[in-house]
C-alpha distance (Angstrom), angle and dihedral (degrees) to the residues before:
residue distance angle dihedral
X1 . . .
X2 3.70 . .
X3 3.99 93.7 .
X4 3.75 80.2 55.4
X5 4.04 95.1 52.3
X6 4.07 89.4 43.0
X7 3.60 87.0 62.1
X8 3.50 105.8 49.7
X9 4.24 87.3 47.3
X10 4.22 79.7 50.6
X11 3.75 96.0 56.3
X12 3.10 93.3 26.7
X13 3.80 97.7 58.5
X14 3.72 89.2 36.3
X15 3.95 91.0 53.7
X16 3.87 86.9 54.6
X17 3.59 93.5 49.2
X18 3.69 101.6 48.3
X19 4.53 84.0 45.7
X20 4.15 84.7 57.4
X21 3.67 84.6 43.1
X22 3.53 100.6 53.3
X23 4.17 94.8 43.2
X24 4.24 105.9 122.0
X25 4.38 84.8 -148.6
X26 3.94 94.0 58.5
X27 3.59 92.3 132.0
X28 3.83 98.4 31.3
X29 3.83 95.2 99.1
X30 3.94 95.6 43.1
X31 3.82 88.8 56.6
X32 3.58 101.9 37.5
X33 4.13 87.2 56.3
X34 3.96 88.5 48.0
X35 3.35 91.8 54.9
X36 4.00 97.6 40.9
X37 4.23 87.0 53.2
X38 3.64 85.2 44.1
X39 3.43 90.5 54.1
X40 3.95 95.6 48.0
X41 3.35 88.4 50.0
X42 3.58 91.9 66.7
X43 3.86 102.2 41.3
X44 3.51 80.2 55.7
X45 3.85 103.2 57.1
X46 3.84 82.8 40.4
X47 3.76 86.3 55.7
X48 4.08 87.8 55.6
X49 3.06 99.7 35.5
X50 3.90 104.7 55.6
X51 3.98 100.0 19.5
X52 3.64 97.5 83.9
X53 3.55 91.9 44.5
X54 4.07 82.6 53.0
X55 3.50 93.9 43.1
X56 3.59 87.3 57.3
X57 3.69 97.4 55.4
X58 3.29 91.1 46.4
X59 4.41 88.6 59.4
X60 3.62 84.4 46.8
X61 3.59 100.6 60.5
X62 4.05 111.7 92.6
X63 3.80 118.2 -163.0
């Protein structure tokens, strides 16, 4: 009985493995959150970079 269960989990985990294996977009996701933390990143330096500067505008303004 349980040489019969260890072999379905075998093929069965083997099965699964060759499916992920076999996938053309393996390496889709990996790049796709590169380029999403690369784009953060960037918004980010923006964000430093040119709030002060709109901050200070923003001071300057007199209603």
């Amino acid at each position: 009985m349980l040489n019969n269960l260890y072999a379905y989990v075998t093929v069965t985990a083997l099965e699964l493995r060759d499916r992920a294996r076999r996938r053309p977009d393996g390496g889709y996701s990996t790049e796709s959150i590169a380029v999403t933390a690369f784009l953060v990143a960037l918004a980010l330096a923006a964000l430093a970079i040119l709030g002060p500067k709109v901050l200070a505008k923003i001071r300057g303004v007199t209603l």
